[in-house]
C-alpha positions as CSV (number, residue, x, y, z in Angstrom):
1,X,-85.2,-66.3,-41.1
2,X,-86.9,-63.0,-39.4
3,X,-87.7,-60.5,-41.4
4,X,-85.8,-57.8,-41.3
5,X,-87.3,-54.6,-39.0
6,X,-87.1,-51.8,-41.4
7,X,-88.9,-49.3,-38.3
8,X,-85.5,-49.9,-36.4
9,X,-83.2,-50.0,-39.2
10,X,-80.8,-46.8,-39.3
11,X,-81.7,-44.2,-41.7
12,X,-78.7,-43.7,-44.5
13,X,-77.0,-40.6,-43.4
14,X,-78.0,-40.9,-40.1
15,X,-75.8,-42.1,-37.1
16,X,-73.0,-43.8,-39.7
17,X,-70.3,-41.2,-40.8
18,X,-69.6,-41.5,-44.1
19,X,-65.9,-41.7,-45.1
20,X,-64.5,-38.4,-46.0
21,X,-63.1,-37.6,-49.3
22,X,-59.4,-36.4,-49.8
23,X,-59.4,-33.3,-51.2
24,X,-56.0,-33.5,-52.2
25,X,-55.5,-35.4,-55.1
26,X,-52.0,-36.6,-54.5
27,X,-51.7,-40.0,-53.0
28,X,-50.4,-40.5,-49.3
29,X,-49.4,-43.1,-46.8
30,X,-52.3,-43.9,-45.6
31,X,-54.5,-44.1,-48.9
32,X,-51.9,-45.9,-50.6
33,X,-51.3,-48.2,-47.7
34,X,-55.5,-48.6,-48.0
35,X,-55.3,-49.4,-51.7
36,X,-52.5,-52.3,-51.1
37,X,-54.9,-54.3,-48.4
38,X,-57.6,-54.2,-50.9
39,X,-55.8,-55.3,-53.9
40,X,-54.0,-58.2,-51.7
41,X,-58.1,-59.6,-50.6
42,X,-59.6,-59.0,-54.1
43,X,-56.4,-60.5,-55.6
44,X,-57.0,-63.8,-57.6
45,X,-56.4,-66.8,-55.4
46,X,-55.0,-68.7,-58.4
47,X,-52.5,-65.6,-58.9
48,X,-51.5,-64.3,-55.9
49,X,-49.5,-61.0,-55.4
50,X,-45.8,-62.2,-55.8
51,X,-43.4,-61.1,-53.4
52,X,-41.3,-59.4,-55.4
53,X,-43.9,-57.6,-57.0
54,X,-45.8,-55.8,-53.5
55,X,-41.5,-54.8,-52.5
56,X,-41.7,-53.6,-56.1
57,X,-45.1,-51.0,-55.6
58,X,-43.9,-50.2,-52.0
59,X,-40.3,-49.5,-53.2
60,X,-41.8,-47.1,-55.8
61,X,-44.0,-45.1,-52.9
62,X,-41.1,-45.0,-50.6
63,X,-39.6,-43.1,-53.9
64,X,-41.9,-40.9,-54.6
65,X,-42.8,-40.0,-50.9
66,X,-38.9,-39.5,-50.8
67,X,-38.7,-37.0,-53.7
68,X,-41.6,-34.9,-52.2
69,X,-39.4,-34.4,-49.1
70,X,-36.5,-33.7,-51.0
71,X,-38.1,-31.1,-52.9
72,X,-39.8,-29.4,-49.6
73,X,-36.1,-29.4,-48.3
74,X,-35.2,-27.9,-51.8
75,X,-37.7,-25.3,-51.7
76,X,-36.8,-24.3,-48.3
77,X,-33.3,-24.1,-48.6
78,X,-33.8,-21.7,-51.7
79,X,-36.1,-20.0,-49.6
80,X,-33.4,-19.2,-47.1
81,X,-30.4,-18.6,-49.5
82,X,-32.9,-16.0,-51.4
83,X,-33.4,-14.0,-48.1
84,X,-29.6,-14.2,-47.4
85,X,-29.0,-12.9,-51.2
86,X,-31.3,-10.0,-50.4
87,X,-29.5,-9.4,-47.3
88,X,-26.3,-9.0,-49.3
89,X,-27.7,-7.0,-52.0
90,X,-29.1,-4.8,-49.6
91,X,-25.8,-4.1,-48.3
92,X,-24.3,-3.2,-51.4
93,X,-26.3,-0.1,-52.1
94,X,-23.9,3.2,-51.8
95,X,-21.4,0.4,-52.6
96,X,-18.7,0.1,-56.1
97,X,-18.8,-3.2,-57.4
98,X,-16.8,-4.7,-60.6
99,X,-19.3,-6.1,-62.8
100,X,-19.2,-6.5,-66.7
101,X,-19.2,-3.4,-68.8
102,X,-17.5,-1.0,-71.0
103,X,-19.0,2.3,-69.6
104,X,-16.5,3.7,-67.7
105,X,-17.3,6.5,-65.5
106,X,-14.7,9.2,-64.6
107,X,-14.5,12.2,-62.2
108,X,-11.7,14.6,-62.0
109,X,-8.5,13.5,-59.9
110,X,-9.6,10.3,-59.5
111,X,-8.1,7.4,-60.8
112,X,-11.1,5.3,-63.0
113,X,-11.0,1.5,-62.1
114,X,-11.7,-1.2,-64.7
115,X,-10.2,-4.7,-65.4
116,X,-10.2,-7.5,-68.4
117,X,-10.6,-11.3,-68.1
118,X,-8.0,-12.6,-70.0
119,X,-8.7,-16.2,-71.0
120,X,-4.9,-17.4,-71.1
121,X,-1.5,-15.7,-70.9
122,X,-0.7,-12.8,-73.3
123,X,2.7,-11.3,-74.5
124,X,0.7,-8.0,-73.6
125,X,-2.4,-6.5,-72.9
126,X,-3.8,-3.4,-74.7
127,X,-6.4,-0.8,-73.3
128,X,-8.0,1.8,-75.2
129,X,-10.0,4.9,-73.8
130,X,-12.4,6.4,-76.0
131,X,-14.9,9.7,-75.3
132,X,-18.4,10.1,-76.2
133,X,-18.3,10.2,-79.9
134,X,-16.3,7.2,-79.8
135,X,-13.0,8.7,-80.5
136,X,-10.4,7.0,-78.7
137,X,-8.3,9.6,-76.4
138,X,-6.0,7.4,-74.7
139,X,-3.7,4.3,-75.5
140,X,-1.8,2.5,-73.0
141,X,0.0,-0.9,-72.5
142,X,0.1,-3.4,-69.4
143,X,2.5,-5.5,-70.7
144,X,2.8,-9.8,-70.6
145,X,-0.1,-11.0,-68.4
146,X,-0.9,-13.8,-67.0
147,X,-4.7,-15.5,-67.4
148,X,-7.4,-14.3,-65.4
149,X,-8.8,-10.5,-63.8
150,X,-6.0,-8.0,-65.0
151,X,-6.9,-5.2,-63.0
152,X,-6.2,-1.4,-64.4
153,X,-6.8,2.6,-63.7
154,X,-7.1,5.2,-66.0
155,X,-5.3,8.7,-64.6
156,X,-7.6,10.8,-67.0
157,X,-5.0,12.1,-69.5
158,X,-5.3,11.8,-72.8
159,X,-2.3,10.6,-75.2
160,X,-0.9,14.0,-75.4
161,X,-0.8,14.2,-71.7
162,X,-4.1,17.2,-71.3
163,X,-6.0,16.3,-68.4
164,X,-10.0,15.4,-69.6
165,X,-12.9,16.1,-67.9
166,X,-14.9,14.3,-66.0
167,X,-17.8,12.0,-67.5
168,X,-18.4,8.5,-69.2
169,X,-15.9,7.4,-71.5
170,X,-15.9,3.5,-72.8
171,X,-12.7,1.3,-73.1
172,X,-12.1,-1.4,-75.1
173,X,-8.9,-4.0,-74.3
174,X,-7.4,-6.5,-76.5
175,X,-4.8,-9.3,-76.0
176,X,-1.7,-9.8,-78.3
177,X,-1.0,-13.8,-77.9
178,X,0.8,-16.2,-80.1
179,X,0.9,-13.1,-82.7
180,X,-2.3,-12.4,-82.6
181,X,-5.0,-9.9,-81.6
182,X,-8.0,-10.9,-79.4
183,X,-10.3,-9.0,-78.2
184,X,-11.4,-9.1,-74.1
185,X,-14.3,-8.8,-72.0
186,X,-14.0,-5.7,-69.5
187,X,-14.9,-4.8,-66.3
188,X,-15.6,-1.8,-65.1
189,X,-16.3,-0.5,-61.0
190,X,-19.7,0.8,-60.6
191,X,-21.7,2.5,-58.2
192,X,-24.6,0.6,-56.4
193,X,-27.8,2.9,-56.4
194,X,-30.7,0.4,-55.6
195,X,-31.9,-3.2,-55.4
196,X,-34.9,-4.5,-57.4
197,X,-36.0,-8.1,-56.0
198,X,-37.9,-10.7,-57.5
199,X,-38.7,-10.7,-61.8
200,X,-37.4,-13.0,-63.8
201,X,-33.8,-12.2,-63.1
202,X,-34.1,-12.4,-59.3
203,X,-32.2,-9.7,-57.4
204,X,-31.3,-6.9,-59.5
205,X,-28.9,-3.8,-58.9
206,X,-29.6,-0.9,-60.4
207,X,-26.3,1.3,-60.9
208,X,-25.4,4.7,-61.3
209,X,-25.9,5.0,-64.8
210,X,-29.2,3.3,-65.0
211,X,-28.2,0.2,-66.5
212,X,-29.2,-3.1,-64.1
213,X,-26.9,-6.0,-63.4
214,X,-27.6,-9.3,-61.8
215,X,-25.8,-9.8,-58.2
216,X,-24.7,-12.7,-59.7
217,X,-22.7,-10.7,-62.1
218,X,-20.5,-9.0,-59.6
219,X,-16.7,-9.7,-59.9
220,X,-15.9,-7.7,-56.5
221,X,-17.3,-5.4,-54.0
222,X,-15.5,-2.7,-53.6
């Protein structure tokens, strides 16, 4: 056997390129396609690889490769239907929109718009008016309903039939059903003065009053 000629030998580091190092640490196609030829020729010859068992491992990367494409589709798409919400938010500013509340604002000779969700049918539906000190200034009925948005105005006249003036009054509704008294949820029509986006509650409108609302709260757009 020659000895080996360590003058023409080639320097470590020099002329071989070293195998680069994924910086990711999340395993793809080709590393784990790598790791599956080396485990099949270091495999024990007495205990090979079953079949089952390689369809097995490759079934779980074609998996988890497939979730990582769903979830860049999934973070695309809500990419897109957030731009599209801000679109739409955008456009509501100047805008009334019906969204949950019991604030009910009120300017002379106009009629104030507000509405209750009624849950099931009722033998009749109840709204009260009340002012600032929490008086209540006007009663009046709508009568048998059926369930869902019962829409209502507000003329600005107080039980006695005086004309108030204009400000922020708060109503209250209630449902008679069965012989009894419930209590509803109210809506009331709003002016859009801005549009926060982003925070933890996404796209925000900020209304006349200075309260905020979610865009997904709105019932209508006026």
């Amino acid at each position: 056997m020659n000895p080996i000629d360590t003058k023409n030998s080639i320097p470590d580091g020099l002329g071989l390129e070293k195998p680069k190092r994924v910086a990711s640490d999340k395993l793809g196609q080709e590393q784990f396609l790598e790791l599956m030829i080396a485990q099949l020729k270091n495999q024990d010859p007495m205990k090979p690889m079953q079949n089952g068992e390689f369809l097995s491992q490759m079934a779980q990367f074609g998996t988890v490769s497939g979730i990582q494409d769903l979830q860049k589709s999934f973070d695309s798409f809500s990419s897109s239907l957030q731009s599209n919400q801000a679109l739409m938010a955008s456009s509501l500013v100047g805008r009334a929109v019906l969204v949950p509340g019991s604030r009910l604002p009120y300017s002379a000779g106009a009629p104030a718009m507000a509405a209750a969700d009624l849950p099931e049918a009722a033998s009749d539906v109840r709204v009260s008016v009340l002012d600032g000190s929490g008086q209540v200034v006007r009663q009046f009925a709508l009568g048998p309903q059926a369930a869902g948005t019962v829409k209502f105005s507000w003329d600005g006249l107080s039980n006695s039939g005086a004309a108030l003036p204009s400000g922020t009054y708060q109503i209250k509704a209630d449902a008679l059903s069965g012989g009894k008294n419930s209590a509803l949820s109210t809506y009331v029509v709003a002016r859009v003065d801005s549009v926060s986006l982003g925070g933890q509650q996404g796209i925000t409108l900020n209304l006349w009053d200075g309260s905020t609302t979610s865009l997904a709260n709105v019932k209508e757009i006026g």
